[in-house]
KOLROSE-580586 format. One record per atom (N, C-alpha, C, O, CB): residue number from 1; residue in three letters; chain; x, y, z. Coordinates in nm, 2 decimals. Each point is the difference from the previous one (the first is absolute). Glycine has a CB too. Layout:
// residues N
REC   num   residuo   cadena        x        y        z
REC   NUM       ALA        A        X        Y        Z
...
***
This chain:
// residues 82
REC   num   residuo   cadena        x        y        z
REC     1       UNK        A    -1.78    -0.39    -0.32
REC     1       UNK        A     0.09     0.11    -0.03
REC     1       UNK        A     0.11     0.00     0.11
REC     1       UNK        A    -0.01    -0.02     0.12
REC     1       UNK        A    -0.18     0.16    -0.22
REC     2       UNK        A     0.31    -0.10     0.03
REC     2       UNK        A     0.10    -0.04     0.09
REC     2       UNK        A     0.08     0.18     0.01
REC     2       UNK        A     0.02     0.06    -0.11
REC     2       UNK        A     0.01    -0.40     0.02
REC     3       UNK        A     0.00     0.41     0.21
REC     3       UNK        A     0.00     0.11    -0.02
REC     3       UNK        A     0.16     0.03     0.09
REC     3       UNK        A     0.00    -0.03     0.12
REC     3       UNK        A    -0.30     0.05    -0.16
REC     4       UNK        A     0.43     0.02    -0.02
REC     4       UNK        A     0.13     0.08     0.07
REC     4       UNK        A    -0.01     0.09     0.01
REC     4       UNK        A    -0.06     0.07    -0.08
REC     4       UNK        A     0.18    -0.16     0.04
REC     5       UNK        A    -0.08     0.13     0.14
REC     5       UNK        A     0.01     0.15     0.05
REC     5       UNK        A     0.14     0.03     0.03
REC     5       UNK        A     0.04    -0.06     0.11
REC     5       UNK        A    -0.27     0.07    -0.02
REC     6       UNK        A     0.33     0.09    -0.19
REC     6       UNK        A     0.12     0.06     0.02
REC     6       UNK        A     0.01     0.11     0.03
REC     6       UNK        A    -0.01     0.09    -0.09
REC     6       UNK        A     0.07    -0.22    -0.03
REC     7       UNK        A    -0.04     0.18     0.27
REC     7       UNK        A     0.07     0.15     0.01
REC     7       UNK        A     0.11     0.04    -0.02
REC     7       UNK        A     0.09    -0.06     0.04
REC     7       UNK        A    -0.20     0.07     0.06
REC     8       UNK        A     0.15     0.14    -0.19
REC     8       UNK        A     0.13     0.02     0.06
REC     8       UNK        A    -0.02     0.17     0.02
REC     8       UNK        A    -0.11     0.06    -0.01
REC     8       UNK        A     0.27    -0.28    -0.13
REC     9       UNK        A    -0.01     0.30     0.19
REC     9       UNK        A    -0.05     0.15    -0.01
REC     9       UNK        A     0.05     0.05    -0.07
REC     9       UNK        A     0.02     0.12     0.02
REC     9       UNK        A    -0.07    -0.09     0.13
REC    10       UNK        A     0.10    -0.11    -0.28
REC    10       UNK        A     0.07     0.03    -0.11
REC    10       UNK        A    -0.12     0.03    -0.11
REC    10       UNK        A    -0.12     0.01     0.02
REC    10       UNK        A     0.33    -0.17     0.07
REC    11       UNK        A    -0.11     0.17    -0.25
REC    11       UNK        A    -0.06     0.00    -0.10
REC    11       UNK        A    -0.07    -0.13    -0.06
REC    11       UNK        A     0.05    -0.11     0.02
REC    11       UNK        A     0.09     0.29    -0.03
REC    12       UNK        A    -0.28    -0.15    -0.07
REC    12       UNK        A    -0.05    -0.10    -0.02
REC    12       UNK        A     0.10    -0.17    -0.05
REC    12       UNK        A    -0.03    -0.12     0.01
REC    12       UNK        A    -0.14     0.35    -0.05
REC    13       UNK        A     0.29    -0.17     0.01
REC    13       UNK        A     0.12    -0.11    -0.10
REC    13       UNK        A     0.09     0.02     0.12
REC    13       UNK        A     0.12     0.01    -0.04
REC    13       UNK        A    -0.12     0.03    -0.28
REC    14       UNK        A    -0.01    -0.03     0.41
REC    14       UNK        A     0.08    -0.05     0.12
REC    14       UNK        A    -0.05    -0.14     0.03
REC    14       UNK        A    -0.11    -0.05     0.03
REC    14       UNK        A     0.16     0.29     0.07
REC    15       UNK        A     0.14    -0.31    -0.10
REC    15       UNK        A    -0.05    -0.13     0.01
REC    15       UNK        A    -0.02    -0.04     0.16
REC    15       UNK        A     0.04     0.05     0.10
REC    15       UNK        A     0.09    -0.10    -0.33
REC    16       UNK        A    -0.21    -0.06     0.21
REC    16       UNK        A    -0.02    -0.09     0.13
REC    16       UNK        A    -0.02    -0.16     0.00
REC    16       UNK        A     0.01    -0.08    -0.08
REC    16       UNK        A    -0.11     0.29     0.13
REC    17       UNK        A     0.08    -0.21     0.08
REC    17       UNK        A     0.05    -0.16    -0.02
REC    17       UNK        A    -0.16    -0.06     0.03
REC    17       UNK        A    -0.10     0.07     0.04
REC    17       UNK        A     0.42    -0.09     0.08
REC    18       UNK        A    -0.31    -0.15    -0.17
REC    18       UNK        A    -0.11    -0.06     0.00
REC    18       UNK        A     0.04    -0.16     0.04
REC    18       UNK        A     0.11    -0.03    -0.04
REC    18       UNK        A    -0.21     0.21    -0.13
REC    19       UNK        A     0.04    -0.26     0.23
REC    19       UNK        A     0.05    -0.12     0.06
REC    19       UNK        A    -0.01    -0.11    -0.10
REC    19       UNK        A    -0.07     0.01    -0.10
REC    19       UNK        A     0.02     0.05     0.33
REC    20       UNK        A     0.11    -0.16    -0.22
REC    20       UNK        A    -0.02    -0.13    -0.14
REC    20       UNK        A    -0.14     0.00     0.03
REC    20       UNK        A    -0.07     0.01    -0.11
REC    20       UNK        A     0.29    -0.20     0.09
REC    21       UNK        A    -0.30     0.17     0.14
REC    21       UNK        A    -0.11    -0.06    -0.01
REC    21       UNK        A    -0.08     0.11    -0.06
REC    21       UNK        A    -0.09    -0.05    -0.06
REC    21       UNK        A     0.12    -0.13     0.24
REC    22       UNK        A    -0.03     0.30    -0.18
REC    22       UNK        A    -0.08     0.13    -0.05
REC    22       UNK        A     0.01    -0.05    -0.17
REC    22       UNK        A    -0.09    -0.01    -0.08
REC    22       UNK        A     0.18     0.25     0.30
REC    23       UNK        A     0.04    -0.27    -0.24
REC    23       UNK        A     0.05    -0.04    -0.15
REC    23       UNK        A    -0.07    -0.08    -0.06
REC    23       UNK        A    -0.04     0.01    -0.12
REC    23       UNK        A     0.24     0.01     0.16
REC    24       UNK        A    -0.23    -0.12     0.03
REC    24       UNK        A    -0.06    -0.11    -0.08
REC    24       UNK        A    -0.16    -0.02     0.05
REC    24       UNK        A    -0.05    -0.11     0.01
REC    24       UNK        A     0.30    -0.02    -0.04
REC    25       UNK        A    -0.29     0.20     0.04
REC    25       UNK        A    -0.13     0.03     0.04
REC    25       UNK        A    -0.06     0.09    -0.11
REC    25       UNK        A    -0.12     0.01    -0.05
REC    25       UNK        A     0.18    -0.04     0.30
REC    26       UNK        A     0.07     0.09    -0.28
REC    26       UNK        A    -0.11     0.10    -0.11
REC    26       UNK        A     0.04    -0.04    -0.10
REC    26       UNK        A    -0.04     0.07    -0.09
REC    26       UNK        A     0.00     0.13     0.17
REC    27       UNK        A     0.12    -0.32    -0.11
REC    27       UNK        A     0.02    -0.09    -0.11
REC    27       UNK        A    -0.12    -0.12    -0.02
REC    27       UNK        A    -0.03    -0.03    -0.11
REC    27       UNK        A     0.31     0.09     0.15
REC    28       UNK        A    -0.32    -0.11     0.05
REC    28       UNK        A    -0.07    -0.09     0.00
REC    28       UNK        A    -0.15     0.07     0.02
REC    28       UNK        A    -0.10    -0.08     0.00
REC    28       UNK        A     0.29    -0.08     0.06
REC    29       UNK        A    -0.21     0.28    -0.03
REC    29       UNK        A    -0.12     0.03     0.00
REC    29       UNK        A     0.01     0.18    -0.08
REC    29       UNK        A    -0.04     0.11     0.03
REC    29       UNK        A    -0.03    -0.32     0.23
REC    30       UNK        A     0.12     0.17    -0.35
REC    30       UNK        A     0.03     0.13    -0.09
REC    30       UNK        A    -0.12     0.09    -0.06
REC    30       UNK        A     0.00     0.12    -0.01
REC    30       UNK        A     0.21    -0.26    -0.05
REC    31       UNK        A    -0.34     0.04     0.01
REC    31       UNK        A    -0.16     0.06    -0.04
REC    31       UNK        A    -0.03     0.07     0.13
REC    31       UNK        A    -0.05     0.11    -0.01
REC    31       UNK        A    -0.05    -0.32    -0.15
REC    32       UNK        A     0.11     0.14     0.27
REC    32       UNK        A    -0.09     0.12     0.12
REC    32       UNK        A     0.12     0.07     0.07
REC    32       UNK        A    -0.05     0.04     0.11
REC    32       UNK        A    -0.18    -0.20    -0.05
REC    33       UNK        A     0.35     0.19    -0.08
REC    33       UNK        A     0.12     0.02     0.09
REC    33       UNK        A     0.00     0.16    -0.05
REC    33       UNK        A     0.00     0.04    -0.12
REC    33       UNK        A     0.15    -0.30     0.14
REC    34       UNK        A    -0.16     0.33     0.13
REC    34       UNK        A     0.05     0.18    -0.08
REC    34       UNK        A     0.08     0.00     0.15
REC    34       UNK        A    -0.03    -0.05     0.11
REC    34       UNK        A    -0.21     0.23    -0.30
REC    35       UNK        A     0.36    -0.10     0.13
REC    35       UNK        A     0.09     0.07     0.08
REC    35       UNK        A    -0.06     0.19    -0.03
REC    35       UNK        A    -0.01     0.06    -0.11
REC    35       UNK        A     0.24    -0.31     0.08
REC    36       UNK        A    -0.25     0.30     0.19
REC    36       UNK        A    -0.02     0.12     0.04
REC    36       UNK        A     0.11     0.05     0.04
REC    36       UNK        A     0.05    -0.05     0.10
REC    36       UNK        A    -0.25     0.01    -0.07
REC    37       UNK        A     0.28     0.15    -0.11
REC    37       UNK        A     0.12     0.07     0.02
REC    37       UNK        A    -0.04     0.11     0.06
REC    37       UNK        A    -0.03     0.09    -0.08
REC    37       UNK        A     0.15    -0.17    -0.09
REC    38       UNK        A    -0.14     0.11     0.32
REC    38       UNK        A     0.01     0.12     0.10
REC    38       UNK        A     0.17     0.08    -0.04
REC    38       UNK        A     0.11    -0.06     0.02
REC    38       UNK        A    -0.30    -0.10     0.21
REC    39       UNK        A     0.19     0.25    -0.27
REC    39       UNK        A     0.14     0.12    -0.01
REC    39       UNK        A    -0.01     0.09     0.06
REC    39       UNK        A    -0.09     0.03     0.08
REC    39       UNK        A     0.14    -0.06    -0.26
REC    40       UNK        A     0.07     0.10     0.14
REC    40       UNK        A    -0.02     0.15     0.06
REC    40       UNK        A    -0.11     0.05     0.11
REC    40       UNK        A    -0.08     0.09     0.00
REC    40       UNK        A     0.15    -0.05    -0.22
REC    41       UNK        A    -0.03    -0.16     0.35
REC    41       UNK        A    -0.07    -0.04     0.11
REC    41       UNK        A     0.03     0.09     0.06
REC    41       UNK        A     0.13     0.02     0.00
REC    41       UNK        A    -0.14    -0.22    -0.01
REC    42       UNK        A    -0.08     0.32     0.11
REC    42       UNK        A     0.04     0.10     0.10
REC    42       UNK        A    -0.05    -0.07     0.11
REC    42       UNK        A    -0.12    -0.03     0.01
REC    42       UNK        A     0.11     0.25    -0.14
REC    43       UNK        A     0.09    -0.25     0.24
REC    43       UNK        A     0.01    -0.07     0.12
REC    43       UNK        A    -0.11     0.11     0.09
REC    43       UNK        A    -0.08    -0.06     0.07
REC    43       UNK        A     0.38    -0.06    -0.09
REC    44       UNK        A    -0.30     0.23     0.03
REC    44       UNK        A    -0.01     0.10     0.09
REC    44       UNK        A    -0.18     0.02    -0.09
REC    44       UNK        A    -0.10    -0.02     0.08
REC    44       UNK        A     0.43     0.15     0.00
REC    45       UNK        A    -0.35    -0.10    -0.18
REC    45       UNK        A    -0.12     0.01    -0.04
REC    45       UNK        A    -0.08    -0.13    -0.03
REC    45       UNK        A    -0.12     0.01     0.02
REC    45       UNK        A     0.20     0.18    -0.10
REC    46       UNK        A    -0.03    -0.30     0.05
REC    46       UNK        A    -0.05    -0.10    -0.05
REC    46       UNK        A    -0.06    -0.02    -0.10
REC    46       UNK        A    -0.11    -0.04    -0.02
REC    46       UNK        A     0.12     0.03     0.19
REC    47       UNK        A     0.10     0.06    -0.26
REC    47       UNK        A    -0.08     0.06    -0.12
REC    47       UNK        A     0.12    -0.08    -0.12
REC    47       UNK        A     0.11     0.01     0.03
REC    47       UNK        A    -0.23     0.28     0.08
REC    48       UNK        A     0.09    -0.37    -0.23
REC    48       UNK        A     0.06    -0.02    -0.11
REC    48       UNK        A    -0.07    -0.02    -0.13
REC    48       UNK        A    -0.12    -0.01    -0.02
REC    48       UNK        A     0.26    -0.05     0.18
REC    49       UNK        A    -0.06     0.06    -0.24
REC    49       UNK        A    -0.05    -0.04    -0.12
REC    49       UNK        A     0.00    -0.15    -0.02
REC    49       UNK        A     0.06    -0.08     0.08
REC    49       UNK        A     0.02     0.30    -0.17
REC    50       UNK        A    -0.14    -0.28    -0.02
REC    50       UNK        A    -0.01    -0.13    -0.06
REC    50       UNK        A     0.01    -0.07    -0.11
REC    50       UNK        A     0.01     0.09    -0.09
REC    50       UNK        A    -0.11    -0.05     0.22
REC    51       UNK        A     0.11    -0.13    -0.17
REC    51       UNK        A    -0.07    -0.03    -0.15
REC    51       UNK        A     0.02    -0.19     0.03
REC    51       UNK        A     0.08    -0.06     0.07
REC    51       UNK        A     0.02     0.33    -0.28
REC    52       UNK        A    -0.18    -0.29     0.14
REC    52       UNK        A    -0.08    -0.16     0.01
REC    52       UNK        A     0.12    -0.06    -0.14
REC    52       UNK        A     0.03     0.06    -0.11
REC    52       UNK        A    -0.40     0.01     0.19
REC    53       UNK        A     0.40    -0.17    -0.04
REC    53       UNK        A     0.08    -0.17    -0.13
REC    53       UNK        A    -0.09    -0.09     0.02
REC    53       UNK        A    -0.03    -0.04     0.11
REC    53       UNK        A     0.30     0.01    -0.07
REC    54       UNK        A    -0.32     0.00    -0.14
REC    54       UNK        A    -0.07    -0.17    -0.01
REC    54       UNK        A     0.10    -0.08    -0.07
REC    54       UNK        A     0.09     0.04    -0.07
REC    54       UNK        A    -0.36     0.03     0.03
REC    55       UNK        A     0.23    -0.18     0.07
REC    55       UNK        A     0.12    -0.17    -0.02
REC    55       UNK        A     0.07    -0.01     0.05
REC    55       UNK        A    -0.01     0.05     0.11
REC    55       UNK        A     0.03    -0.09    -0.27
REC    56       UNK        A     0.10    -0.03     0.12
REC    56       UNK        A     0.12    -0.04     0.01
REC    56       UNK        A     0.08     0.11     0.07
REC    56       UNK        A    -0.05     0.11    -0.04
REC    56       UNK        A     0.03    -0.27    -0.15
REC    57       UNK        A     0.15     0.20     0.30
REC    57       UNK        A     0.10     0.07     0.00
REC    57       UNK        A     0.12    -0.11    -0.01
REC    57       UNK        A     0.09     0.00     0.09
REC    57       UNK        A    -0.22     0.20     0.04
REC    58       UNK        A     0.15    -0.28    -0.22
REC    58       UNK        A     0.14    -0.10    -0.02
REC    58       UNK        A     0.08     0.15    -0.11
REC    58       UNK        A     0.12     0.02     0.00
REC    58       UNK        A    -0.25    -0.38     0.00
REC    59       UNK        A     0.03     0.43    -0.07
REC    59       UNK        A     0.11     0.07    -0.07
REC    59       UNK        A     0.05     0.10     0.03
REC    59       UNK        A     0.09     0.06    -0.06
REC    59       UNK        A    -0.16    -0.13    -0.07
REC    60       UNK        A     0.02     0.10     0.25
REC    60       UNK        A     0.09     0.13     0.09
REC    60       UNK        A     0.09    -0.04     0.09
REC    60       UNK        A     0.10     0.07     0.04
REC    60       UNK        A    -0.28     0.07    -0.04
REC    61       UNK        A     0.16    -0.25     0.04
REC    61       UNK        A     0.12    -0.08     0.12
REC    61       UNK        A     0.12    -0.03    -0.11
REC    61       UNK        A    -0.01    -0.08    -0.09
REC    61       UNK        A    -0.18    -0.07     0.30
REC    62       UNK        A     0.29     0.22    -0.18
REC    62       UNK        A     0.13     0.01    -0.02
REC    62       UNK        A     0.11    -0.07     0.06
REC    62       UNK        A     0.09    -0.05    -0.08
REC    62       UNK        A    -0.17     0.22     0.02
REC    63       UNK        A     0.09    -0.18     0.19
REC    63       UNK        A     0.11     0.00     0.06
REC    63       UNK        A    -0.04    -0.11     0.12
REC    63       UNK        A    -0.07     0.07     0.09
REC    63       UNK        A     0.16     0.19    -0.16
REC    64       UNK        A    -0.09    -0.37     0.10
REC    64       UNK        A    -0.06    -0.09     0.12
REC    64       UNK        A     0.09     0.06     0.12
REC    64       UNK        A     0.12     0.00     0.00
REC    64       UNK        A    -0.21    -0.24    -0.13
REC    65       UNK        A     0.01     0.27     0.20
REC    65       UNK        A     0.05     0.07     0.18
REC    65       UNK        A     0.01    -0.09     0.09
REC    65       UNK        A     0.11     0.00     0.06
REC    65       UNK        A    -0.24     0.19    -0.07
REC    66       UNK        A     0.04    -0.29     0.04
REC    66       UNK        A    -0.06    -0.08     0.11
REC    66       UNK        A     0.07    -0.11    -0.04
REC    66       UNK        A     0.03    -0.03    -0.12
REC    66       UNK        A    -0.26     0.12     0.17
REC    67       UNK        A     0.29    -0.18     0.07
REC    67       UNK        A     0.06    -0.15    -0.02
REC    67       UNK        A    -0.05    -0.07     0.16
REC    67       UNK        A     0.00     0.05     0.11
REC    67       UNK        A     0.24     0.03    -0.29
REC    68       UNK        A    -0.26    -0.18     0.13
REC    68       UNK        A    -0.04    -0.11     0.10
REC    68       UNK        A     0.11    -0.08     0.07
REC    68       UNK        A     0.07    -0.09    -0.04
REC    68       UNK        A    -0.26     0.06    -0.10
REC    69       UNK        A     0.19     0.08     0.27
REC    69       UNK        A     0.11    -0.06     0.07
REC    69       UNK        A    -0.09    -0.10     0.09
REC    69       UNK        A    -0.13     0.00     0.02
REC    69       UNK        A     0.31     0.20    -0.01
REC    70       UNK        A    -0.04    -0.31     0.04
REC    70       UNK        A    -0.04    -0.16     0.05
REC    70       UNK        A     0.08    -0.04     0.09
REC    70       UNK        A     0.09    -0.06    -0.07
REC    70       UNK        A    -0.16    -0.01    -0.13
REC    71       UNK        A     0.10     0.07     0.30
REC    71       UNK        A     0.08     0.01     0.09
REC    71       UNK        A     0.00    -0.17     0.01
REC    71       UNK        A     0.10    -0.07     0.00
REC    71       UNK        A    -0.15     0.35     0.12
REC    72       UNK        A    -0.09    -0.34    -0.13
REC    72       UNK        A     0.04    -0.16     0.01
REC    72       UNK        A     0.04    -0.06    -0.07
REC    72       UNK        A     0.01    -0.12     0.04
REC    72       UNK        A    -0.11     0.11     0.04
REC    73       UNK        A     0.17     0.07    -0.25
REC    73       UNK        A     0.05    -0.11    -0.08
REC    73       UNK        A     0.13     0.11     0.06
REC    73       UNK        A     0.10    -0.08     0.01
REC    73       UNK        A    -0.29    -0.09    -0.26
REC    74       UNK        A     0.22     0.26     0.28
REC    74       UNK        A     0.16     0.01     0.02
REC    74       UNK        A     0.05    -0.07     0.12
REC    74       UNK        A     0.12    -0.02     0.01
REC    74       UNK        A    -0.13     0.23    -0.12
REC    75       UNK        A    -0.08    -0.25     0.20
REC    75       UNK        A     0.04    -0.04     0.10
REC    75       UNK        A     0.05    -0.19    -0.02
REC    75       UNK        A     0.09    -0.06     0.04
REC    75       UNK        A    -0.26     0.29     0.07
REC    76       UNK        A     0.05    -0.27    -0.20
REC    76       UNK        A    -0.04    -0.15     0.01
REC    76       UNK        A     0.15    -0.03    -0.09
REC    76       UNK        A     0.06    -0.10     0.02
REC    76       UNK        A    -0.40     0.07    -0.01
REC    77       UNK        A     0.40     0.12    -0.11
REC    77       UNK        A     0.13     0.02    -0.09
REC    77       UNK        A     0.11    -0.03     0.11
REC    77       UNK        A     0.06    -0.11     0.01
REC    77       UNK        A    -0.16     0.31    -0.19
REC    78       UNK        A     0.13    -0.07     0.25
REC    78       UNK        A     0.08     0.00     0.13
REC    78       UNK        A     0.08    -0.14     0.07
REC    78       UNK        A     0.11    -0.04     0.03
REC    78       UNK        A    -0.30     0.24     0.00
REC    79       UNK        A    -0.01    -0.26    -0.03
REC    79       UNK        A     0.04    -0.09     0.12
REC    79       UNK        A     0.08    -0.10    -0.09
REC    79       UNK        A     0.10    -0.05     0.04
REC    79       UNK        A    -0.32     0.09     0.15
REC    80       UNK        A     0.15    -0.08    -0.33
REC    80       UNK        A     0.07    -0.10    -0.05
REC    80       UNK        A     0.12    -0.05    -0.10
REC    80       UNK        A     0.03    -0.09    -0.07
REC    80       UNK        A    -0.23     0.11     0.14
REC    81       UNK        A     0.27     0.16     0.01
REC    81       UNK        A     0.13     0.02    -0.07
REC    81       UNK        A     0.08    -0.01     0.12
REC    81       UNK        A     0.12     0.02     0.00
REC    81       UNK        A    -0.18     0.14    -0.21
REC    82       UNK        A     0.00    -0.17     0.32
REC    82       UNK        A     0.11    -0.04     0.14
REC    82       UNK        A     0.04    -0.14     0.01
REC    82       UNK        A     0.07    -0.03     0.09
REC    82       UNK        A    -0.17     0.20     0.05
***
């Protein structure tokens, strides 16, 4: 069983972010994969609501956030344009 845990102190459909590797984890292990949505998180009580996703989240990821930077192919570029 593969288990995420998302807070926010928003509404349950307030969006949030998730990493490629979160992504394809629950793509490749989609039968035992649940995402736990902590919301309407009170900081001061420690108190929120929930609700449980089993499978896949590829159909809620909309918008890719995250990019992989490489400082050694811009560099190794650099050198062999001088």
């Amino acid at each position: 069983m593969y288990i995420e845990v998302k807070t926010t102190l928003g509404t349950e459909d307030s969006s949030f972010f998730i990493s490629a590797n979160e992504l394809e984890k629950s793509e490749l292990y989609a039968e035992n994969y649940y995402l736990y949505r902590v919301y309407e998180f009170d900081m001061k009580n420690v108190q929120g609501k929930y609700s449980v996703r089993k499978g896949s989240l590829e159909d809620l990821c909309l918008i890719p956030q995250t990019y992989r930077v490489d400082l050694k192919e811009k560099n190794a570029n650099e050198e062999s344009d001088n």
